[in-house]
C-alpha positions in Angstrom: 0.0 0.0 0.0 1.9 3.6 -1.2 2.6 5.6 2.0 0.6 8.5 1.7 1.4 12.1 3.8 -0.6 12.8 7.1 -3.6 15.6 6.4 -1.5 17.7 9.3 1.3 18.0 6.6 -0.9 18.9 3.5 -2.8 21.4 5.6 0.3 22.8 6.7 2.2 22.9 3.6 -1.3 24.6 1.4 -1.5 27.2 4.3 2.5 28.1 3.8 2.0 28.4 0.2 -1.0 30.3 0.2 1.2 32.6 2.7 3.7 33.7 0.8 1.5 35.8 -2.0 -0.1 37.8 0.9 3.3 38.4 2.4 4.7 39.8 -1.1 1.5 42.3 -1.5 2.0 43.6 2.1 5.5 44.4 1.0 4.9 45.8 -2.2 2.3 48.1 -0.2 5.2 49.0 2.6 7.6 49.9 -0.3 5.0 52.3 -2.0 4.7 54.8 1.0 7.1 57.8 -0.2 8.4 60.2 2.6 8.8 63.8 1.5 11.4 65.9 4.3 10.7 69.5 4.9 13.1 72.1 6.7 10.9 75.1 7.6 12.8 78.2 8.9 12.1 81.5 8.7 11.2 82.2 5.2 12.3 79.2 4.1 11.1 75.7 3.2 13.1 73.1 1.6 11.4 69.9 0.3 13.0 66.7 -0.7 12.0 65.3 -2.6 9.3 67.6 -4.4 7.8 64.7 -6.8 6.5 61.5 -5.6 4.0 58.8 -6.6 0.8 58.2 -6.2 -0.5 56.9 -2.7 0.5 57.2 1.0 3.3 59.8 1.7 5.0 60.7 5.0 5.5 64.6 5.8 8.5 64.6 7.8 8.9 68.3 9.1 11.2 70.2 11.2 12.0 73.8 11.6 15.5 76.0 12.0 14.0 79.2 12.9 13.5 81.3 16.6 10.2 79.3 18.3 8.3 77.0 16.3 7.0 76.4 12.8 4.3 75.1 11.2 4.3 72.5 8.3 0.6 72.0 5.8 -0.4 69.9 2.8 -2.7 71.9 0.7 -4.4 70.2 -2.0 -6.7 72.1 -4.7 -10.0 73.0 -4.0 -11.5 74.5 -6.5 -8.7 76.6 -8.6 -6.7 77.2 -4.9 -4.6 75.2 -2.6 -7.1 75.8 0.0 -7.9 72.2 1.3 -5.5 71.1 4.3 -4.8 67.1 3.9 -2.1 67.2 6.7 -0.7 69.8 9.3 2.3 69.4 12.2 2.4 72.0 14.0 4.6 73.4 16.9 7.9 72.3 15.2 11.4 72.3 16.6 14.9 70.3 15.1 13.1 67.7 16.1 11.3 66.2 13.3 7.1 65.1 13.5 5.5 63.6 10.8 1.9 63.0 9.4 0.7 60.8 6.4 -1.9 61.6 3.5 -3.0 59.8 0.5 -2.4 61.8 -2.8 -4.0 60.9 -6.1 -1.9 62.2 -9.5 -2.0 66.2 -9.7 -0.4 69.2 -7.8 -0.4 69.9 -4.0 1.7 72.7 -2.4 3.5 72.2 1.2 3.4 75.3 3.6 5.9 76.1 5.6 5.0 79.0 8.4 7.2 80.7 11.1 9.5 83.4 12.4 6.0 85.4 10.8 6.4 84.6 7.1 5.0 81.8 5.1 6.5 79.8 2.4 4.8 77.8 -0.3 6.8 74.5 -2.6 5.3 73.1 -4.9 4.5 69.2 -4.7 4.0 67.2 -7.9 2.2 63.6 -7.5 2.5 61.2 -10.3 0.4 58.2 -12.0 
């Protein structure tokens, strides 16, 4: 009589393979997220990098002035970047972040403090 395997094994070995397609889409999705760095200062705010794709995206802010600063992610309502998507505010050297999810279009990041107000433009792609 041909030895056959125990149903422990078969269950075991179906539920490893149907494992590993679910592991690869969770680290497709991980790799997707872009992070976007802004230094706010007084009347300045660099962003790195200003293009990213579409999806989830970390705003990493920090800010170089006197006090604090203020970081914002304005998307388009209407003709105007009035709609906030994403804000840290209170910002030292120490870095605080927030996510968003961006479809394909232009945003703008704001950086505030020291009094003045600077505006970069953010470019999300298909």
């Amino acid at each position: 009589m041909p030895r056959t395997a125990p149903i422990r094994t078969v269950v075991a070995l179906a539920a490893a393979l149907l494992a590993v397609p679910a592991l690869s889409a969770c680290a497709s999705a991980a790799d997707s997220v872009a992070t976007v760095t802004v230094k706010a200062g007084t009347g300045t705010c660099d962003v790195s990098p200003t293009s990213v794709p579409k999806g989830t995206i970390t705003i990493s802010g920090s800010y170089t002035g006197e006090g604090t600063g203020e970081v914002y992610l304005y998307g388009k309502d209407g003709d105007a970047f009035t709609k906030v998507l994403g804000e840290v505010e209170d910002l030292t050297s120490t870095a605080k972040s927030f996510t968003a999810d961006v479809q394909p279009g232009q945003y703008e990041i704001k950086c505030e403090g020291g009094g003045s107000e600077t505006r970069v433009p953010l470019t999300v792609t298909g």
